[in-house]
C-alpha positions in Angstrom: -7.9 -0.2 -0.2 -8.0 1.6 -3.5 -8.9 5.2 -3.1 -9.6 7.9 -5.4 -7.3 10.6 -4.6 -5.6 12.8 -7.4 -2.9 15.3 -6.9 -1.4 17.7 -9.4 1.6 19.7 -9.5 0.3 22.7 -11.1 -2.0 23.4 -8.4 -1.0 26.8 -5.9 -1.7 24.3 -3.2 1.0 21.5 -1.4 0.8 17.9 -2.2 0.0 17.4 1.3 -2.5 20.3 1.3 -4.2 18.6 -1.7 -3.6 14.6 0.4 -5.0 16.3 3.3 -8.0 18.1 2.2 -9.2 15.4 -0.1 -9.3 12.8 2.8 -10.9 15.1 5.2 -13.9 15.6 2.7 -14.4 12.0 2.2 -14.7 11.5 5.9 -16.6 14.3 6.7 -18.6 13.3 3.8 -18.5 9.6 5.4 -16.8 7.8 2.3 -14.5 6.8 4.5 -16.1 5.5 7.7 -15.2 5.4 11.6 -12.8 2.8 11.8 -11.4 2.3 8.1 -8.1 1.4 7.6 -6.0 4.1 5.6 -3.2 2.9 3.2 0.3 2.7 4.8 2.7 6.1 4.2 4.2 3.9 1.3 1.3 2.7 -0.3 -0.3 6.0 -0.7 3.2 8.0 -1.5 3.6 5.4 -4.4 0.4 5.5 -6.1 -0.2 8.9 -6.5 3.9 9.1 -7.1 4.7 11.7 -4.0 7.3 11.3 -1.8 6.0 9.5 1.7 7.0 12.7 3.6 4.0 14.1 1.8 1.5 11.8 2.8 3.1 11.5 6.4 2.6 15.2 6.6 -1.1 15.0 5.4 -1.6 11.7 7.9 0.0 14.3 10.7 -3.0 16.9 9.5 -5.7 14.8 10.1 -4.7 13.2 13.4 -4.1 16.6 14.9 -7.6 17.5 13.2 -8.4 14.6 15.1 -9.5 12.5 12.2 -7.6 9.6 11.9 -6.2 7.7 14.5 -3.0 5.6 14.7 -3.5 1.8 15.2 0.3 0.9 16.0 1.6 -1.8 13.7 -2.0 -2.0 12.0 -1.7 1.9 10.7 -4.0 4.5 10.7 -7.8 4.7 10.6 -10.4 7.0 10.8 -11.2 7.7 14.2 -14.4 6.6 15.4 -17.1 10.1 16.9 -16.2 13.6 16.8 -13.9 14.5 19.5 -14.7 18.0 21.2 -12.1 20.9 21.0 -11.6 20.2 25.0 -11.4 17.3 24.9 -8.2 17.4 22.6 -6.8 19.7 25.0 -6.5 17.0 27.5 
């Protein structure tokens, strides 16, 4: 999956700040749909040339944002519904 995402080293902000806040928007904005693959840690890391820490910390964002989802082997996607704040507590 090609995606638009463009980092920049200039910016005040982390890499995975900038990872992490660009991917949220385009699901919340539903560019990225319930149940879309995201590329793996290496795919991502290597096209916008970051190290894969810095996309594993972004992935990490989300999924404790409740966001994405891990899919074992298959990777992560974008979780499917909005989870309540309680019901992450669980």
């Amino acid at each position: 999956m090609k995606m638009n995402l463009r980092v920049s080293r200039k910016k005040s902000e982390s890499l995975t700040r900038q990872i992490t806040d660009q991917l949220s928007n385009m699901i919340d904005s539903g560019t990225l749909t319930s149940g879309s693959l995201l590329p793996s840690e290496r795919e991502l890391a290597n096209s916008l040339h970051v190290a894969r820490n810095v996309v594993r910390g972004a992935y990490e964002h989300l999924a404790a944002a409740g966001k994405i989802q891990s899919e074992g082997r298959r990777g992560r996607s974008v979780r499917s519904g909005r989870r309540s704040a309680k019901a992450r507590k669980k």
